[in-house]
PDB file with SEQRES, HELIX, SHEET and CRYST1 records, atoms N, CA, C and O in Angstrom:
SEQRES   1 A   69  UNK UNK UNK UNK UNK UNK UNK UNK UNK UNK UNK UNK UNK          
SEQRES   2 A   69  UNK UNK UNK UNK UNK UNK UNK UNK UNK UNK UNK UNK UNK          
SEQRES   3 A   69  UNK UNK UNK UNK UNK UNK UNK UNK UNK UNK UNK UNK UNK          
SEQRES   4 A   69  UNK UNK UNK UNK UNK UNK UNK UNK UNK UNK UNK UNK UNK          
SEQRES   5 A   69  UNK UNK UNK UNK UNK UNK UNK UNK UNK UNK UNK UNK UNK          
SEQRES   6 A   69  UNK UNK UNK UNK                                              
HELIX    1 AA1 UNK A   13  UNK A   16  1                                   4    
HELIX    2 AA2 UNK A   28  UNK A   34  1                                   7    
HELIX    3 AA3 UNK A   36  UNK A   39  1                                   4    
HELIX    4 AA4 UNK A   43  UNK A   57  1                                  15    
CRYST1    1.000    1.000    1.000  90.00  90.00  90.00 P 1           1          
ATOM      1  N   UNK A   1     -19.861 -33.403 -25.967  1.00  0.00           N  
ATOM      2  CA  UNK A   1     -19.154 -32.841 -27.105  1.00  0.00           C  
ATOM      3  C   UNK A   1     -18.553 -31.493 -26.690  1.00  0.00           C  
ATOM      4  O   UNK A   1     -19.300 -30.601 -26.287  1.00  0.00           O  
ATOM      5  N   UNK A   2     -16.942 -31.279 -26.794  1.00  0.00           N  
ATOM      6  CA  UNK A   2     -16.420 -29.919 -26.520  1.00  0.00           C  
ATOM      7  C   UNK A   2     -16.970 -28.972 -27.437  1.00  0.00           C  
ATOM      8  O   UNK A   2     -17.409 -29.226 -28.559  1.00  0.00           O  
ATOM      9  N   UNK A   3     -16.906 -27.751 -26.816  1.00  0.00           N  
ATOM     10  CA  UNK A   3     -17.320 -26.733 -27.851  1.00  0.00           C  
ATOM     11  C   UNK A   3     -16.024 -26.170 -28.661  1.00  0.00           C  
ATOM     12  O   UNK A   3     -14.955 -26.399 -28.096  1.00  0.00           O  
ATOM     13  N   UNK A   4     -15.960 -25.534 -29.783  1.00  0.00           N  
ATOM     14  CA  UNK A   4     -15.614 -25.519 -30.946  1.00  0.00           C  
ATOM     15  C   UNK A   4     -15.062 -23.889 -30.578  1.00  0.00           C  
ATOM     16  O   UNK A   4     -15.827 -23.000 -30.204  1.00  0.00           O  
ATOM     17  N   UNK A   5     -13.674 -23.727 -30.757  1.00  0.00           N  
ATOM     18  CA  UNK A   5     -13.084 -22.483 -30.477  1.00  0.00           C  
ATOM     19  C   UNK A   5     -13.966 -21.094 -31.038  1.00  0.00           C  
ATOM     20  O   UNK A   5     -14.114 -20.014 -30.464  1.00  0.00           O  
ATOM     21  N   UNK A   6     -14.428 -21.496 -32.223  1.00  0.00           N  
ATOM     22  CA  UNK A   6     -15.024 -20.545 -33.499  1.00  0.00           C  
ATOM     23  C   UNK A   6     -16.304 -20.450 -33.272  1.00  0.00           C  
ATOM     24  O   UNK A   6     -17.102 -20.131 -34.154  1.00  0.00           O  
ATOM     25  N   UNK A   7     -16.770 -20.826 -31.565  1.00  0.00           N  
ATOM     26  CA  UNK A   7     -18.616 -20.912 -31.439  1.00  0.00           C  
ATOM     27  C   UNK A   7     -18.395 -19.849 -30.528  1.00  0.00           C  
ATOM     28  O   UNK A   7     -17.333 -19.756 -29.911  1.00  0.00           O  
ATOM     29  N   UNK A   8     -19.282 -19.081 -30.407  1.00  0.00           N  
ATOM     30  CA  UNK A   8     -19.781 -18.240 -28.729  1.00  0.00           C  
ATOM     31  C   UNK A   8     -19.461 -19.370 -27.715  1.00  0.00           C  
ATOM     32  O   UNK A   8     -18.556 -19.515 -26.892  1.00  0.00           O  
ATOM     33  N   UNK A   9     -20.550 -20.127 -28.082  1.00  0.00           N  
ATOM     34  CA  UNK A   9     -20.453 -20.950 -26.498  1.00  0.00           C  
ATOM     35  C   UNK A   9     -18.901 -21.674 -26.094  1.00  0.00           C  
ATOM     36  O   UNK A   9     -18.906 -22.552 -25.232  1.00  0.00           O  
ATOM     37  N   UNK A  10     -17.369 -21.207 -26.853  1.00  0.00           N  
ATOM     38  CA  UNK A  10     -16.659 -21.485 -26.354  1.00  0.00           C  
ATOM     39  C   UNK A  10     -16.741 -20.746 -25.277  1.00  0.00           C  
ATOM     40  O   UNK A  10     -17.241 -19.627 -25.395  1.00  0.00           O  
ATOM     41  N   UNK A  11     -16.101 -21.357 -23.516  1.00  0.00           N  
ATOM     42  CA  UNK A  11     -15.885 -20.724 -22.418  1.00  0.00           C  
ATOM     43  C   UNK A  11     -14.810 -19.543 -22.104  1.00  0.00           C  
ATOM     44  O   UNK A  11     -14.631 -18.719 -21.207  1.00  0.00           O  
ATOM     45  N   UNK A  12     -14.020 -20.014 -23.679  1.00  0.00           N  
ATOM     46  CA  UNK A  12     -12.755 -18.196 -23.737  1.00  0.00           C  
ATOM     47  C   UNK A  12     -13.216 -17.601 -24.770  1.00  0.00           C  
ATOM     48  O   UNK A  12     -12.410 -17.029 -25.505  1.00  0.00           O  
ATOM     49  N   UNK A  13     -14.525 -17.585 -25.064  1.00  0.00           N  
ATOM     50  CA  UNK A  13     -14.572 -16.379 -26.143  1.00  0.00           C  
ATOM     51  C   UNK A  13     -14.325 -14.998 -25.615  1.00  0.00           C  
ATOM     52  O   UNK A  13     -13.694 -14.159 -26.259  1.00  0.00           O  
ATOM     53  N   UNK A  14     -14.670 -14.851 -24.812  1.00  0.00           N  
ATOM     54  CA  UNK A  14     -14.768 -13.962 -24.227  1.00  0.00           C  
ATOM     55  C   UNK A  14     -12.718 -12.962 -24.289  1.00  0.00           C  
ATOM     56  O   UNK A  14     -12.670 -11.759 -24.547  1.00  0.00           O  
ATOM     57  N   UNK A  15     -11.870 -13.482 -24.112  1.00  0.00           N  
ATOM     58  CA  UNK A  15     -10.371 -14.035 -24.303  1.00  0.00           C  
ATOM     59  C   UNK A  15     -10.205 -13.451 -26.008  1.00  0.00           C  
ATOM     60  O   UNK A  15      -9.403 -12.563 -26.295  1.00  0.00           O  
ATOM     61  N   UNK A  16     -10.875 -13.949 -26.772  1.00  0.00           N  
ATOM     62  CA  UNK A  16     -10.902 -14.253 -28.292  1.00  0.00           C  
ATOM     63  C   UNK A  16     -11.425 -12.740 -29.079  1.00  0.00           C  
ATOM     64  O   UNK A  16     -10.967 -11.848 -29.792  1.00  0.00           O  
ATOM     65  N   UNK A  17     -12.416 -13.058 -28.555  1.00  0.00           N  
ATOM     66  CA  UNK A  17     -13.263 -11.876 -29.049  1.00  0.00           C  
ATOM     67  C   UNK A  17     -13.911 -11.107 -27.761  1.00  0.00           C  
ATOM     68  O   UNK A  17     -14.484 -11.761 -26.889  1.00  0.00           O  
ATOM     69  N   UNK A  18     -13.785  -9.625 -27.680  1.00  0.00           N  
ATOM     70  CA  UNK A  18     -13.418  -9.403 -26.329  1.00  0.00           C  
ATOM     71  C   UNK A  18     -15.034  -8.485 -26.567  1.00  0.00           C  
ATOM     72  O   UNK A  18     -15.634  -8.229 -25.523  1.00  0.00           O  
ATOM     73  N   UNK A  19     -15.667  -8.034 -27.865  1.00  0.00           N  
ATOM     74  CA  UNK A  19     -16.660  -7.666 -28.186  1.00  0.00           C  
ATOM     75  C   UNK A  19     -16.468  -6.284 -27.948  1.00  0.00           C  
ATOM     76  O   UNK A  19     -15.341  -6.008 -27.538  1.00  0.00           O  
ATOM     77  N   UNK A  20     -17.520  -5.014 -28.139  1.00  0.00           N  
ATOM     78  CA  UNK A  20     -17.855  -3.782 -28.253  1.00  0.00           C  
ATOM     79  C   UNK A  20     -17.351  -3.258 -26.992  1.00  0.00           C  
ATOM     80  O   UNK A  20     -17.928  -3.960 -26.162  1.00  0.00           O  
ATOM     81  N   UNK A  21     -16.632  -2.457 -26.378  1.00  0.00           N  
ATOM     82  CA  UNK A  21     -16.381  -1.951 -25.314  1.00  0.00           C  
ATOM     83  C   UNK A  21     -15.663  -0.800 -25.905  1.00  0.00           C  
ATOM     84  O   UNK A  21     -15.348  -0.402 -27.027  1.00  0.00           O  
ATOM     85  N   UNK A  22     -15.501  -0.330 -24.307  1.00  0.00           N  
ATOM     86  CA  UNK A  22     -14.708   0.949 -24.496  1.00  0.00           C  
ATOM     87  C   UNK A  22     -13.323   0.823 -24.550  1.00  0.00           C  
ATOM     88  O   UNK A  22     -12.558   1.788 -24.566  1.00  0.00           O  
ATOM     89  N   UNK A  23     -13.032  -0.183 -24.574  1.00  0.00           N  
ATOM     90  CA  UNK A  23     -11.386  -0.480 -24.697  1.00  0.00           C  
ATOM     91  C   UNK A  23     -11.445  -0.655 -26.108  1.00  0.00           C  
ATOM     92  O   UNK A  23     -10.402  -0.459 -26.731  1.00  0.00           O  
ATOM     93  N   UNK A  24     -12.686  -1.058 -26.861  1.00  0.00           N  
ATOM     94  CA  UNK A  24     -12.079  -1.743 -28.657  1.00  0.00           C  
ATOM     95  C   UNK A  24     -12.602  -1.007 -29.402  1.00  0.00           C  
ATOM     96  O   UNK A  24     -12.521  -1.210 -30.613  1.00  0.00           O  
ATOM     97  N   UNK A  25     -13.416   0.256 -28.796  1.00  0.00           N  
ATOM     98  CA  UNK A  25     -14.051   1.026 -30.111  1.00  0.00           C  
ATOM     99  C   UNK A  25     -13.344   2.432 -30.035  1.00  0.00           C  
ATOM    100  O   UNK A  25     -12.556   2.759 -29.149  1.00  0.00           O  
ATOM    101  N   UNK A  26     -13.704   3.138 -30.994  1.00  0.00           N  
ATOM    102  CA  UNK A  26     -12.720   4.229 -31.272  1.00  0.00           C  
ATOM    103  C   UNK A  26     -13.384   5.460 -31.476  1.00  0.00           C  
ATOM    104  O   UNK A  26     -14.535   5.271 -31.871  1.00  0.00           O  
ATOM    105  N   UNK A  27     -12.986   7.025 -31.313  1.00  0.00           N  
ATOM    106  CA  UNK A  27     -14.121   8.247 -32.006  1.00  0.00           C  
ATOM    107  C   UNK A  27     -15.199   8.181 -30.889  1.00  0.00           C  
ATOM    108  O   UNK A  27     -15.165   8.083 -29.662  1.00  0.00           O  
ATOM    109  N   UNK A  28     -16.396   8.300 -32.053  1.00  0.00           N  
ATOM    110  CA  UNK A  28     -17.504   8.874 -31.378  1.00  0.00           C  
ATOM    111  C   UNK A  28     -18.463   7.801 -30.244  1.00  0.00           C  
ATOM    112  O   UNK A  28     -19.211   8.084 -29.308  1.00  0.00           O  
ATOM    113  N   UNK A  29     -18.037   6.510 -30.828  1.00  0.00           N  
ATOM    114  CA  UNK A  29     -18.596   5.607 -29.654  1.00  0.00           C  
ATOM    115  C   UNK A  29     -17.550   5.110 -28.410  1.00  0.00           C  
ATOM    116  O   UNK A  29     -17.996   4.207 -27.701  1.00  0.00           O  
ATOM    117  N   UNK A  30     -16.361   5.563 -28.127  1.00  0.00           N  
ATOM    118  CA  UNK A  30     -15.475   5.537 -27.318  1.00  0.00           C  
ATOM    119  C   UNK A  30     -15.672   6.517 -26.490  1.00  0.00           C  
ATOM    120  O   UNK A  30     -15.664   6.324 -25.274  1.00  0.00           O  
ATOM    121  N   UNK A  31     -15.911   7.910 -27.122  1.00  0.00           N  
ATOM    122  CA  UNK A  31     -16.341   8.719 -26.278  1.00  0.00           C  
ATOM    123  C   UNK A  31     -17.425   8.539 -25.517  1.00  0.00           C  
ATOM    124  O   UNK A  31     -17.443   8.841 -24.323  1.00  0.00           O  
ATOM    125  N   UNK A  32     -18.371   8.056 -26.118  1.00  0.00           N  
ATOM    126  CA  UNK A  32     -19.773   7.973 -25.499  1.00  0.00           C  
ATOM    127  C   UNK A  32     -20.084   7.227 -24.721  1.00  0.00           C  
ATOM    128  O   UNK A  32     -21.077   7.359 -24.007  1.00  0.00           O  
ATOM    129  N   UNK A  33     -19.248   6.222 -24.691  1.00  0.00           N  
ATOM    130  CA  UNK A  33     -19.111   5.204 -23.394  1.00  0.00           C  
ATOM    131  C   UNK A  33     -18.026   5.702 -22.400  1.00  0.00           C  
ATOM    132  O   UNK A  33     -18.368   5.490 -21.236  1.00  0.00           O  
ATOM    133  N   UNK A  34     -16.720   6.352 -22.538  1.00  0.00           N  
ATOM    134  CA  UNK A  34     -16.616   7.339 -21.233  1.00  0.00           C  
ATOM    135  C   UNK A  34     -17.410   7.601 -21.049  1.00  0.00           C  
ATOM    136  O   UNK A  34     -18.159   6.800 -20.490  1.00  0.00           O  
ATOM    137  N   UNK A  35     -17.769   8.622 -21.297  1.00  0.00           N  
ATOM    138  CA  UNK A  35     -19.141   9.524 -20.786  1.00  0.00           C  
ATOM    139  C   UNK A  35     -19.794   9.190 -19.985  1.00  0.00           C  
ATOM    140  O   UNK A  35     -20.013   9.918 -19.016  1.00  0.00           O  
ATOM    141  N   UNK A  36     -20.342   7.949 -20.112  1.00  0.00           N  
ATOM    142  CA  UNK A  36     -21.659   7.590 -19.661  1.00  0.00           C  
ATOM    143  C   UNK A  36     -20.236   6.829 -18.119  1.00  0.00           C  
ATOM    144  O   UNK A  36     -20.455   6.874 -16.908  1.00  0.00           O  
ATOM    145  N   UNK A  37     -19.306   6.407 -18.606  1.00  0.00           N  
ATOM    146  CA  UNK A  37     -18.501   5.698 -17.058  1.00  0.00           C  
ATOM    147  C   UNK A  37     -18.394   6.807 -16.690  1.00  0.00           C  
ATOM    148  O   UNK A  37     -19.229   6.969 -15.800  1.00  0.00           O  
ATOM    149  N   UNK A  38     -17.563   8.136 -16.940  1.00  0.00           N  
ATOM    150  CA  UNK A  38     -17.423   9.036 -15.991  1.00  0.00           C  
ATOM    151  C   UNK A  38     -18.560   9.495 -15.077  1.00  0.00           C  
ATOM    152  O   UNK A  38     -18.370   9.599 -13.865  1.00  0.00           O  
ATOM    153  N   UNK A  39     -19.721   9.767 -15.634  1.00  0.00           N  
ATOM    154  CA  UNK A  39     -20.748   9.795 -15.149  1.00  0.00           C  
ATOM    155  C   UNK A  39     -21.161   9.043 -13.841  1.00  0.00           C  
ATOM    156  O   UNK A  39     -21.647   9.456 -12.788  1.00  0.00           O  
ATOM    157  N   UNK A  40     -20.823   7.876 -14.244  1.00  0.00           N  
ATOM    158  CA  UNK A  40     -21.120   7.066 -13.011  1.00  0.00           C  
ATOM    159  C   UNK A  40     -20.359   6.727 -11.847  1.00  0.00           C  
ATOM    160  O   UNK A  40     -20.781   6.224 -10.805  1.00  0.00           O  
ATOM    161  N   UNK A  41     -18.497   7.255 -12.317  1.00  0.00           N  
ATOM    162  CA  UNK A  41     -17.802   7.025 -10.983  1.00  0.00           C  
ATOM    163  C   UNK A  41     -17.286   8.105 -10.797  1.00  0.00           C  
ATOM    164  O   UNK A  41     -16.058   8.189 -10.832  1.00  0.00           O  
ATOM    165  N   UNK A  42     -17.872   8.930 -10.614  1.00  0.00           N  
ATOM    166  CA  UNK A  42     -17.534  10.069 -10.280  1.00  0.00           C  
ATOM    167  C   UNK A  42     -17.138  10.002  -8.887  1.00  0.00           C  
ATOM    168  O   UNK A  42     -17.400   8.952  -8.299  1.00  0.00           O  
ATOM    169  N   UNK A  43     -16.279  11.373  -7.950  1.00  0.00           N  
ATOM    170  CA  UNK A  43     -15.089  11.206  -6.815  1.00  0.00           C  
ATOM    171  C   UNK A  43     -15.890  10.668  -5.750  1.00  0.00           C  
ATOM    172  O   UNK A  43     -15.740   9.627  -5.110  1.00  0.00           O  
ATOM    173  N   UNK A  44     -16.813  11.608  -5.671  1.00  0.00           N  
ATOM    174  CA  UNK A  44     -17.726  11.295  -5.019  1.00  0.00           C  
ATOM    175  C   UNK A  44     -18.899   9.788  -4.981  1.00  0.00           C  
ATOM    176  O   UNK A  44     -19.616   9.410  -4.055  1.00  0.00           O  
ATOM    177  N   UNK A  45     -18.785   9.425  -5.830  1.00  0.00           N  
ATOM    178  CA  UNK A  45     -19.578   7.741  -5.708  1.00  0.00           C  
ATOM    179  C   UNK A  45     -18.715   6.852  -5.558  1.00  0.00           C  
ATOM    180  O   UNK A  45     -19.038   5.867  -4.894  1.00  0.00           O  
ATOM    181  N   UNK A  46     -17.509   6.925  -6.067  1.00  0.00           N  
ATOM    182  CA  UNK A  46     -16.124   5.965  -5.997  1.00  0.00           C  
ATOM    183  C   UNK A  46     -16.437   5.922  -4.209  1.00  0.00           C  
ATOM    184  O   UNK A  46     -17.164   5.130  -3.609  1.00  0.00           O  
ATOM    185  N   UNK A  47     -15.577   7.112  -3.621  1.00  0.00           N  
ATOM    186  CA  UNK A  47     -15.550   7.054  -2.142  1.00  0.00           C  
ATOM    187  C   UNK A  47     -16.364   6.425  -1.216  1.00  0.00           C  
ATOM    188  O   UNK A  47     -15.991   5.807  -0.219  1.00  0.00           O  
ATOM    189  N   UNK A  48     -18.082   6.712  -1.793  1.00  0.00           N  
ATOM    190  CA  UNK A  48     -19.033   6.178  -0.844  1.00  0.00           C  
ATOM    191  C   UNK A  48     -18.731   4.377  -1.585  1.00  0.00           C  
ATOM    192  O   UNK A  48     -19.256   3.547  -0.844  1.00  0.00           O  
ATOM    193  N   UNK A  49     -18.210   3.895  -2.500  1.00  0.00           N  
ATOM    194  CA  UNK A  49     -18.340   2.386  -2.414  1.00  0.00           C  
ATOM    195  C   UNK A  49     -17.068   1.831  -1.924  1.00  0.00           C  
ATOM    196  O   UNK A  49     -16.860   0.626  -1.780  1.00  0.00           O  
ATOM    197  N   UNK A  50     -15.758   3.299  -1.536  1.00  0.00           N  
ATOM    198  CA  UNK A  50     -14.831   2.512  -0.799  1.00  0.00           C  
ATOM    199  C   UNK A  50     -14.861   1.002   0.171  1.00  0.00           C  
ATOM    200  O   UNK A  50     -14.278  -0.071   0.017  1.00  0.00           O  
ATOM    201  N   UNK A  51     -15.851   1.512   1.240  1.00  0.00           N  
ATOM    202  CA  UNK A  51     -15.748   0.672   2.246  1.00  0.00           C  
ATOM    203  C   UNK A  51     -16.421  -0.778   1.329  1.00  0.00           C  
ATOM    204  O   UNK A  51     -15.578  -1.631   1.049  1.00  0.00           O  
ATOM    205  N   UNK A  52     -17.710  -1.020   0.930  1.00  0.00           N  
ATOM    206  CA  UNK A  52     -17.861  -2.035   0.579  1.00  0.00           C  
ATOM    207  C   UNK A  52     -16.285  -2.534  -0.765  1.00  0.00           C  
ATOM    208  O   UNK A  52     -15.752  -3.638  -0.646  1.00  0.00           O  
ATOM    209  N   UNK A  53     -16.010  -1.956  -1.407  1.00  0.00           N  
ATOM    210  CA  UNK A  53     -14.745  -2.713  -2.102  1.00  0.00           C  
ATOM    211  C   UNK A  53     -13.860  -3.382  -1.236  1.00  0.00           C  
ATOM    212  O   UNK A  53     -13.553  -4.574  -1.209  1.00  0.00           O  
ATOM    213  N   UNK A  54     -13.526  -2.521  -0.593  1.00  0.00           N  
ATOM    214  CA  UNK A  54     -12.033  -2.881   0.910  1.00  0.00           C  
ATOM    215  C   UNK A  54     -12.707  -3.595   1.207  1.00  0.00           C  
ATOM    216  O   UNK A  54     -12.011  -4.522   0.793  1.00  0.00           O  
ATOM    217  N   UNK A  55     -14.078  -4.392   1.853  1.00  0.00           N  
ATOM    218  CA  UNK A  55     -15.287  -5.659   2.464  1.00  0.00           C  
ATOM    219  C   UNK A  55     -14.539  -6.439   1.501  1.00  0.00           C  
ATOM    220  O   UNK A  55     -13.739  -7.300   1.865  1.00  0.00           O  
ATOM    221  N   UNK A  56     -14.792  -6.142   0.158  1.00  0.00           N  
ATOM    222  CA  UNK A  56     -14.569  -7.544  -0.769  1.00  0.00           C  
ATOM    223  C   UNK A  56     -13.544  -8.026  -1.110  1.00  0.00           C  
ATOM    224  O   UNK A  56     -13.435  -9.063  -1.764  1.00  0.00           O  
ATOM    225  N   UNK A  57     -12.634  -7.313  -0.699  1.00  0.00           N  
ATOM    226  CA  UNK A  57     -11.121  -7.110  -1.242  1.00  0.00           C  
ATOM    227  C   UNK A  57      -9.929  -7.861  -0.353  1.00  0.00           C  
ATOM    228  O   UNK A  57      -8.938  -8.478  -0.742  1.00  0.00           O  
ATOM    229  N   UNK A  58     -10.601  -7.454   1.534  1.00  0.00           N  
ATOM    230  CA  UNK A  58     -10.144  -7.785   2.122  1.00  0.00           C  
ATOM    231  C   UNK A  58      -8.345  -7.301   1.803  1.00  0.00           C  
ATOM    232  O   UNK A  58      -7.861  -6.307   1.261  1.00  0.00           O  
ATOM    233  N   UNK A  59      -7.560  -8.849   2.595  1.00  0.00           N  
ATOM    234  CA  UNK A  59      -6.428  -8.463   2.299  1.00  0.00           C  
ATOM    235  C   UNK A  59      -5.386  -9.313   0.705  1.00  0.00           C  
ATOM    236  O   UNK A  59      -4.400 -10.008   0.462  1.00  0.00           O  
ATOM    237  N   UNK A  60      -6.268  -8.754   0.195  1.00  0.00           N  
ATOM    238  CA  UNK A  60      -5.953  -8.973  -1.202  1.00  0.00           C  
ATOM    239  C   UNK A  60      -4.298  -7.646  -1.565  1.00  0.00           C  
ATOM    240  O   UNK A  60      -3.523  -7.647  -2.521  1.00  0.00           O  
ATOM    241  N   UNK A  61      -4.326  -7.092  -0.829  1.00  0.00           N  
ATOM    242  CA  UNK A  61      -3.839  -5.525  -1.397  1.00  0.00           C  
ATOM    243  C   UNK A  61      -2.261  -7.055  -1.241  1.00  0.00           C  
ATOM    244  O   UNK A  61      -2.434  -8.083  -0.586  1.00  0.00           O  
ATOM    245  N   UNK A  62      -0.908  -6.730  -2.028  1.00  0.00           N  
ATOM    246  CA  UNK A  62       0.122  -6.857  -1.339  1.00  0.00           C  
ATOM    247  C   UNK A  62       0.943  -6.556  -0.234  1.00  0.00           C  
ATOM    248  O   UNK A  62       1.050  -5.372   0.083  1.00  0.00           O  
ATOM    249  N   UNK A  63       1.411  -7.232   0.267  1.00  0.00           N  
ATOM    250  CA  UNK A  63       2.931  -7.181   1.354  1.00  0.00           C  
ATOM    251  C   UNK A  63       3.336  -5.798   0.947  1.00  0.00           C  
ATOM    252  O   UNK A  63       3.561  -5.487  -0.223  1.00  0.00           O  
ATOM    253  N   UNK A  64       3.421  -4.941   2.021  1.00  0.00           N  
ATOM    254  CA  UNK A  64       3.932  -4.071   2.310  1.00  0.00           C  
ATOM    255  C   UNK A  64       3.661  -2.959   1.739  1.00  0.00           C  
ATOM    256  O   UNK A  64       4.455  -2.127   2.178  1.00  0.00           O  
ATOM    257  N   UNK A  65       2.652  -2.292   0.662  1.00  0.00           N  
ATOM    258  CA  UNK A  65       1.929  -1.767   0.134  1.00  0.00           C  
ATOM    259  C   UNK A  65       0.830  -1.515   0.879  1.00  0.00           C  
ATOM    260  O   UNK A  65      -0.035  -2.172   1.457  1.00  0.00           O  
ATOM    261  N   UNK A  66       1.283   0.370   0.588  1.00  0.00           N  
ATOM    262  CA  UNK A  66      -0.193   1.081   1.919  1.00  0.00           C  
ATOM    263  C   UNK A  66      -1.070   1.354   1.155  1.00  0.00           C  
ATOM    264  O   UNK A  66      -0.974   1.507  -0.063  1.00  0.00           O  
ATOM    265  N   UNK A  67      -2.210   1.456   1.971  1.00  0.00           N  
ATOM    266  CA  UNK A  67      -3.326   1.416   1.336  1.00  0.00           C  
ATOM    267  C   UNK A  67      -2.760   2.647   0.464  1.00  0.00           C  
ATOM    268  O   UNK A  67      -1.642   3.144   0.597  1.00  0.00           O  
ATOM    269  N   UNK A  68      -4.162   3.203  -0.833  1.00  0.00           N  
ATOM    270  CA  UNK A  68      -4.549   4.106  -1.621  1.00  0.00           C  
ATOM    271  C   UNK A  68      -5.010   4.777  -1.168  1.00  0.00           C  
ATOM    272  O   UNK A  68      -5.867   4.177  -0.520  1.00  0.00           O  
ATOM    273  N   UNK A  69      -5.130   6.200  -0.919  1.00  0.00           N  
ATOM    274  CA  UNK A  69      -6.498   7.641  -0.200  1.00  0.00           C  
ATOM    275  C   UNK A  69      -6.163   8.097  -1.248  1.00  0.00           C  
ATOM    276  O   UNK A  69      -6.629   9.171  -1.630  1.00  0.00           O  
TER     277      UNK A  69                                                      
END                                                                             
């Protein structure tokens, strides 16, 4: 039996209803979830996970497009 657009367990709810994030909330809980991301990618932690991203990324980047520093 397919699942039913209007259930969770559809496989695009996710698409549909995109749920609580920092992209859909606004004010004081928008802020507070920056917060807590800035916190965590800060210049310095971004850089040290450079190399493993570029590992996963490989040559994903486009044609003729230099890398980012």
């Amino acid at each position: 039996m397919a699942a039913r657009r209007d259930t969770l367990d559809w496989p695009l709810i996710g698409l549909a209803n995109p749920g609580r994030s920092m992209l859909t909330v606004d004010g004081e809980e928008h802020r507070r979830l920056r917060t807590l991301v800035a916190q965590a990618l800060t210049a310095r932690r971004v850089e040290r996970l450079r190399a493993g991203i570029e590992a996963l990324t490989g040559d994903a980047r486009p044609a003729g497009r230099a890398p980012v520093r």
